[in-house]
C-alpha positions as CSV (number, residue, x, y, z in Angstrom):
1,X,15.5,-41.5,17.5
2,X,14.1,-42.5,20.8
3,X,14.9,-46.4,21.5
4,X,11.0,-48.2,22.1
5,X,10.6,-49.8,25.2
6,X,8.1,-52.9,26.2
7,X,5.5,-52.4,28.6
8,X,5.9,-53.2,32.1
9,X,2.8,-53.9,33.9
10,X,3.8,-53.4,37.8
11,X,5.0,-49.9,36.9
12,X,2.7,-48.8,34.2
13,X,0.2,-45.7,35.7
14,X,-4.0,-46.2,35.0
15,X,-4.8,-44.8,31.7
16,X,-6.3,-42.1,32.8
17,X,-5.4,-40.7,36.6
18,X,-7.1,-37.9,38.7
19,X,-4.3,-35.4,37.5
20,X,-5.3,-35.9,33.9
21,X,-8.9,-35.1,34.5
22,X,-7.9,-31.9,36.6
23,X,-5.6,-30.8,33.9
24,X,-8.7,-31.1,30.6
25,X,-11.1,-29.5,33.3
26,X,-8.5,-26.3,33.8
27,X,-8.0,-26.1,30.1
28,X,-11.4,-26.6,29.4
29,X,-12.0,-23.2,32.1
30,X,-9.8,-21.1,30.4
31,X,-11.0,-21.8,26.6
32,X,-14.2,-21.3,28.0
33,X,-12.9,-18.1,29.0
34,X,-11.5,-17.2,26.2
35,X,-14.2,-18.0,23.8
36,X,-16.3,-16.0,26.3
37,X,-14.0,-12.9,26.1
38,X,-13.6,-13.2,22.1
39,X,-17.1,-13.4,21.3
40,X,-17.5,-10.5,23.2
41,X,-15.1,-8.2,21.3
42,X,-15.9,-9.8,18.1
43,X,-19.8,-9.1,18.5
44,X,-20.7,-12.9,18.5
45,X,-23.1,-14.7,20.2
46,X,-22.4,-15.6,23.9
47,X,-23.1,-18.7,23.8
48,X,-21.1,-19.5,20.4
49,X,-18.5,-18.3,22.0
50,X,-18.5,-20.7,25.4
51,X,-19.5,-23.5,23.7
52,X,-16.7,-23.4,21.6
53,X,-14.3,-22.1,24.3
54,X,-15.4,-25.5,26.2
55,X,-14.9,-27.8,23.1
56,X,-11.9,-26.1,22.3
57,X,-10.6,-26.6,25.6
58,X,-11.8,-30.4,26.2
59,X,-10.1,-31.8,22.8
60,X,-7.3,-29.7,23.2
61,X,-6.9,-31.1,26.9
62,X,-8.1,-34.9,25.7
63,X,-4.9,-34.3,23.1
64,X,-2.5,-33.3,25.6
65,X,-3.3,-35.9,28.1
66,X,-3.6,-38.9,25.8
67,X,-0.8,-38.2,23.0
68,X,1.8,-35.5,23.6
69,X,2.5,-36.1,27.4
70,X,2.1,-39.6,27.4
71,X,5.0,-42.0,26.1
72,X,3.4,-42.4,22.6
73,X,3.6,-38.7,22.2
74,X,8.0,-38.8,22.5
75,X,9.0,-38.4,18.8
76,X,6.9,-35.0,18.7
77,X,8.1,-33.7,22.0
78,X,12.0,-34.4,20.5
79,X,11.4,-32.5,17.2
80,X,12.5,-28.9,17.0
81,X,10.7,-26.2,18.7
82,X,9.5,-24.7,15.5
83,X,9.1,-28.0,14.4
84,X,7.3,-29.0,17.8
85,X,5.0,-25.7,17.7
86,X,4.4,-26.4,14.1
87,X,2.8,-29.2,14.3
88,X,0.9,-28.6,17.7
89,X,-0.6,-25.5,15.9
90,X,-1.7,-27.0,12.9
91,X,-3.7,-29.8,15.1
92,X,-4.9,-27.2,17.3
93,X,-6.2,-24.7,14.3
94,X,-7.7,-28.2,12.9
95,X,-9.5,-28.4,16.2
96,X,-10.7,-25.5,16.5
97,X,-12.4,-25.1,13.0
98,X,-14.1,-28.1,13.6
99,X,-15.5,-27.5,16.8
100,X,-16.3,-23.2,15.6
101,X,-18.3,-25.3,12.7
102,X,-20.0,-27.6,14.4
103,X,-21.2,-25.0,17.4
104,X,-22.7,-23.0,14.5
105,X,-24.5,-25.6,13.7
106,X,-26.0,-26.8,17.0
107,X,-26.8,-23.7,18.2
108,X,-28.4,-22.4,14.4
109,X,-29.9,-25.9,13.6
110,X,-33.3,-24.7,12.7
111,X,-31.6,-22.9,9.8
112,X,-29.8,-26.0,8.3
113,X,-26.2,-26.2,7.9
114,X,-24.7,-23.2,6.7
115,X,-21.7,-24.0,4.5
116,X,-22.1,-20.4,2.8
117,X,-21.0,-19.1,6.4
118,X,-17.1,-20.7,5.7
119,X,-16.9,-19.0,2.9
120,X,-17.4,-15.7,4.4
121,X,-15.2,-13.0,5.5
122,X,-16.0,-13.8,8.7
123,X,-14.5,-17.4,9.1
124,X,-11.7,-16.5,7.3
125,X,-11.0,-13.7,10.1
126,X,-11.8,-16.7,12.9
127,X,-9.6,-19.0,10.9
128,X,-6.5,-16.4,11.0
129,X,-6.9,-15.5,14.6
130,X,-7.1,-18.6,15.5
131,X,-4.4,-20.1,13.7
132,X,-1.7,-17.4,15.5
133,X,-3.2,-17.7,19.1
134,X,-2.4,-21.3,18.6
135,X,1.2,-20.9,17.4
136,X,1.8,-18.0,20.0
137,X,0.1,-20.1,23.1
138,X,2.5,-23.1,22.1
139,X,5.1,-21.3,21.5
140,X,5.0,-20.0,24.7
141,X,3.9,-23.5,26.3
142,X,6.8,-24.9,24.8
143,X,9.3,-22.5,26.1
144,X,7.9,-22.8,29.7
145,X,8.3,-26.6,29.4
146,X,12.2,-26.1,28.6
147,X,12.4,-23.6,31.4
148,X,10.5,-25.6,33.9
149,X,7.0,-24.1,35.2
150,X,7.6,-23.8,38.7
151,X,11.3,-21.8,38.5
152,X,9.8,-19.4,35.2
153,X,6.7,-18.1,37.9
154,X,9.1,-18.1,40.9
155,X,11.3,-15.6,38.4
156,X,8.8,-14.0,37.1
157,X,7.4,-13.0,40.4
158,X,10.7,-12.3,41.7
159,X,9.7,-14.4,44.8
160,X,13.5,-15.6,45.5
161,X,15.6,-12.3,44.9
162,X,15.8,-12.5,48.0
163,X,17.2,-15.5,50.2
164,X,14.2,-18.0,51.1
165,X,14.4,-21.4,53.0
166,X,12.6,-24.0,51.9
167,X,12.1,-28.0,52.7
168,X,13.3,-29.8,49.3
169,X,13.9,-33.7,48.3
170,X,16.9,-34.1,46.2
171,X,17.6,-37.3,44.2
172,X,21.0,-37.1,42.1
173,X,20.7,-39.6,39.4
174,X,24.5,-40.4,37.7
175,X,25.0,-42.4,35.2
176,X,27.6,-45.2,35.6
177,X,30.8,-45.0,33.5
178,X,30.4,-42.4,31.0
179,X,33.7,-41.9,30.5
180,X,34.2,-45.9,29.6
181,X,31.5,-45.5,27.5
182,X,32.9,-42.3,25.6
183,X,36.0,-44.4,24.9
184,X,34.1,-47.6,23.4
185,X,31.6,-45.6,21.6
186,X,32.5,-42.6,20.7
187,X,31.3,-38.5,21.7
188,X,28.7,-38.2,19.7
189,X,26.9,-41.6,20.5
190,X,27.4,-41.7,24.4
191,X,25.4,-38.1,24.1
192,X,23.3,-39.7,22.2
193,X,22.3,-42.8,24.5
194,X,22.5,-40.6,27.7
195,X,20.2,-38.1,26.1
196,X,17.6,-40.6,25.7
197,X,17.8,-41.9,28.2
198,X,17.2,-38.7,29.8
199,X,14.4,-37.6,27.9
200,X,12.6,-41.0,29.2
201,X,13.5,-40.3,33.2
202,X,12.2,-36.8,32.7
203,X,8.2,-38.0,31.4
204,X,8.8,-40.4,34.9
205,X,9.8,-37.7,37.1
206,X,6.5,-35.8,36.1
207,X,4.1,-38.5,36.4
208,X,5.6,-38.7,40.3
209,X,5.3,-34.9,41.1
210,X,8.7,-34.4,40.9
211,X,10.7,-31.5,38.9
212,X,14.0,-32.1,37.0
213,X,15.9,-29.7,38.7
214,X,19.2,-29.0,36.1
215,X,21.0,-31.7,33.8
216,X,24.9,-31.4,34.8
217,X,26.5,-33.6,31.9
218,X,25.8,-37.1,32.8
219,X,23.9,-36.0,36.1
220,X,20.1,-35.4,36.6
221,X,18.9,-33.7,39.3
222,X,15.3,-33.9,40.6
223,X,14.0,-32.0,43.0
224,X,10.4,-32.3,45.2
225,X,8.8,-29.3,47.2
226,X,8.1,-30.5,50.5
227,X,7.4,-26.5,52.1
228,X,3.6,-27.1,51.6
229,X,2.9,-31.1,51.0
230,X,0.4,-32.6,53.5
231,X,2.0,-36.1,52.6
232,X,5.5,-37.2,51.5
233,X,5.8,-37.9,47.7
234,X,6.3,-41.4,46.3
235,X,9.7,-40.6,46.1
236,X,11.0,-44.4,45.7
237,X,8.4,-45.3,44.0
238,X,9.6,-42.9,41.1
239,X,13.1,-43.9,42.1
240,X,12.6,-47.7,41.3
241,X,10.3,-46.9,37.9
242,X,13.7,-45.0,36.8
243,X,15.3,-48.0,37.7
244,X,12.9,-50.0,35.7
245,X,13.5,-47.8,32.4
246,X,17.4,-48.3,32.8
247,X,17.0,-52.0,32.9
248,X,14.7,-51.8,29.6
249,X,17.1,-49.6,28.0
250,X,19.8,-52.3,28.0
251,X,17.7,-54.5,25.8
252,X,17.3,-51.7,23.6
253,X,20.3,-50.1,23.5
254,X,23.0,-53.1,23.4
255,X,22.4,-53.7,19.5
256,X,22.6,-49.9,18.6
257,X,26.0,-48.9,20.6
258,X,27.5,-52.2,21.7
259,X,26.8,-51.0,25.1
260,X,24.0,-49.1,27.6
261,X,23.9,-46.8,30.7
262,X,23.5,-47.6,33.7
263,X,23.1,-45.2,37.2
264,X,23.0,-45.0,40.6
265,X,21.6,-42.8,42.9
266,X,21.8,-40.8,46.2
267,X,18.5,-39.0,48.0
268,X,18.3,-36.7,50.8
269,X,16.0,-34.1,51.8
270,X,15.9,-31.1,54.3
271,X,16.3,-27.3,55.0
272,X,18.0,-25.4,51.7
273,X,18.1,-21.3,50.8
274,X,16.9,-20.6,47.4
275,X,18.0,-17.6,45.9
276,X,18.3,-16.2,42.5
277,X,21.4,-15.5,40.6
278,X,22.5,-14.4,37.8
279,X,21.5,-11.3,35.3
280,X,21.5,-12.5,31.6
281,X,20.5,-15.5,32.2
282,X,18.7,-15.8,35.9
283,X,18.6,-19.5,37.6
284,X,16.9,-20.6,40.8
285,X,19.6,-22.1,42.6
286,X,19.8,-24.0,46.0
287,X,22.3,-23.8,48.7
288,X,22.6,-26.1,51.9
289,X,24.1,-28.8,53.5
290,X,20.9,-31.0,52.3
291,X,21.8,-30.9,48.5
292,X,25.6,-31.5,49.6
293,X,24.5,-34.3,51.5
294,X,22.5,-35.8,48.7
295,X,25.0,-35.5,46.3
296,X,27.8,-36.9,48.4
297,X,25.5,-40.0,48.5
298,X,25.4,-41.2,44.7
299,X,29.3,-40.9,44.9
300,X,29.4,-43.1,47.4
301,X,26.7,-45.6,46.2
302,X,29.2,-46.2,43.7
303,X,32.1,-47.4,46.3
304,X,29.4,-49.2,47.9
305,X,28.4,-51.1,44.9
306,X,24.6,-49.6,45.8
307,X,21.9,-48.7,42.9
308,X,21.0,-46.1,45.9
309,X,21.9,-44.7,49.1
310,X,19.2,-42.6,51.0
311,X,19.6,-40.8,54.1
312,X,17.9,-43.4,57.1
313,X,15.9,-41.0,58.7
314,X,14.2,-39.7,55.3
315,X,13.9,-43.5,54.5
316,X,11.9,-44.4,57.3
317,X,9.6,-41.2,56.4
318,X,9.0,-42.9,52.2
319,X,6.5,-45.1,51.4
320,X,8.6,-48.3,51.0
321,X,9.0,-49.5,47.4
322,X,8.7,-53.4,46.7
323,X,11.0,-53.3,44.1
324,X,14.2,-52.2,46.6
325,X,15.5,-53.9,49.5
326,X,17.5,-51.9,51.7
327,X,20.5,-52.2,54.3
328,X,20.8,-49.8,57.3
329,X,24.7,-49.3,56.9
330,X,24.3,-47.1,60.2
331,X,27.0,-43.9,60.1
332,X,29.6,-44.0,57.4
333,X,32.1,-41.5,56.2
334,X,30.9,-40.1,53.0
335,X,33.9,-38.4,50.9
336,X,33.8,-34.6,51.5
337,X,31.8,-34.7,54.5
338,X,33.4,-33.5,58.4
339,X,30.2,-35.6,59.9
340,X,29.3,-39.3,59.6
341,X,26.0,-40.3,58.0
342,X,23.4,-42.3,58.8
343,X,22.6,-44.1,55.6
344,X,20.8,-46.8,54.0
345,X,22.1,-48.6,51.1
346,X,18.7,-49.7,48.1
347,X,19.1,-52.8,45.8
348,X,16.4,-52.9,42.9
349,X,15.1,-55.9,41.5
350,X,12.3,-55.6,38.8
């Protein structure tokens, strides 16, 4: 179960941003694509095949956007895989009849509506095909969303077998007391409330660019790619709308456990080596003073009593957030560290 949260208006996105419209227009190309390719092999009509290929893609893409990546779309994204693909393929075979039927018709009007034609061998062929291209495309989708997209192509194209430096933005987001809550709660439901809360950050993270780099027990760590950005990322911007959903989450979250999460933060950004490790089971892993750095921040926001410590110099590069107000705590001796560090200590207020 995934606790409901209110709206709130200063952090909630337009309904409908550029990205979204980029991302039905290159679904929409590949259908069309598709269809293109399949009517070929299948001896159809050309243009039966990329007009469906482009309504295929544009509901399919209109679904995506609107429903299952959107905050409405949570309690589907949480079921099962099977369950998860299950579903997603049933909608899209739905889909996909309806548009194969409806093409037929536009394009064959002058011969009335053929209902003899789903009857045939034919559609039942369509129908089959279809049905398994969904479930093996979202199986696959699925599988590439629990992998992350960005670190499955970098493995699949073996681009970091080797050593590679890169400029990265870290933000190590901790939750606050976990062990305090284990005791009062229990195992089972402090997984419980940190997963959620997890699974919230995570749709936030994406809406700001940003990747969630691994989950290390109660720690999430996000990650930006900075090697080929024209323009910094909204970094606190997404920093304070995380913020936002752990303040909503205590309302929500106080009646069902008898307590809620809270977190704190440390950012820092900078050179790092990327390499890949491992042989069963291959990871993308960084390595640097950078990612040290950042993480030897959110322990210390913690002594410091700050939601968030940021390295100064990075902060004076971010678009400033409204919903912070910072301190310039100038060099301090962070825990682990040989070097001081210029830092800068965030307060959020909703």
């Amino acid at each position: 179960m995934i606790f409901s949260l209110p709206s709130t208006n200063s952090f909630d996105p337009p309904r409908f941003r550029h990205d979204d419209f980029r991302r039905i227009v290159l679904i929409a190309l590949a259908s069309s694509l598709f269809g293109l390719l399949y009517s070929l092999i299948m001896s159809e009509g050309v243009k039966i095949g990329l007009l469906n290929g482009i309504l295929n893609g544009v509901m399919i893409g209109l679904l995506d956007t609107i429903w299952i990546r959107k905050r409405r779309g949570r309690r589907l994204r949480q079921l099962p895989i099977l369950s998860y693909v299950g579903v997603l393929t049933l909608l899209w075979t739905l889909l996909i009849t309806i548009n194969m039927v409806l093409t037929r018709h536009w394009l064959e009007m002058e011969h009335g509506f053929d209902l003899q034609w789903m009857r045939s061998e034919a559609f039942v062929r369509h129908f089959i095909f279809c049905f398994f291209m969904a479930f093996i495309f979202n199986f696959i989708l699925r599988i590439i969303s629990f992998l992350g997209s960005g670190s499955l192509l970098n493995i699949l194209l073996g681009r970091y077998q080797e050593p590679a430096e890169k400029q990265i933005a870290f933000v190590f987001v901790d939750v606050v007391g976990s062990s305090r809550m284990t005791e009062q709660i229990g195992d089972t439901n402090t997984q419980k409330l940190i997963g959620e809360l997890f699974f919230e950050l995570a749709v936030i993270v994406e809406r700001y660019g940003g990747e969630v780099h691994r989950y290390i027990g109660d720690e999430m760590v996000i990650t930006w790619d900075l090697s080929d950005k024209q323009q910094m990322p909204d970094i606190l911007a997404c920093l304070a709308h995380i913020f936002d959903i752990v303040e909503q989450q205590k309302q929500c979250n106080y009646p069902r456990f008898g307590t809620w999460a809270d977190v704190r933060a440390g950012i820092n950004a900078g050179r790092v080596l990327v390499s890949e490790i491992g042989d069963l089971k291959r990871e993308l892993v960084y390595f640097g003073d950078t990612i040290n750095t950042a993480a030897a921040l959110q322990v210390e926001s913690k002594a410091l009593e700050a939601n968030a410590l940021i390295c100064s110099e990075l902060y004076e590069q971010l678009k400033p957030s409204s919903h912070f107000s910072a301190k310039h705590l100038g060099e301090i001796v962070i825990k682990g560290k040989d070097k001081r560090i210029n830092s800068t200590a965030l307060t959020f207020s909703s």
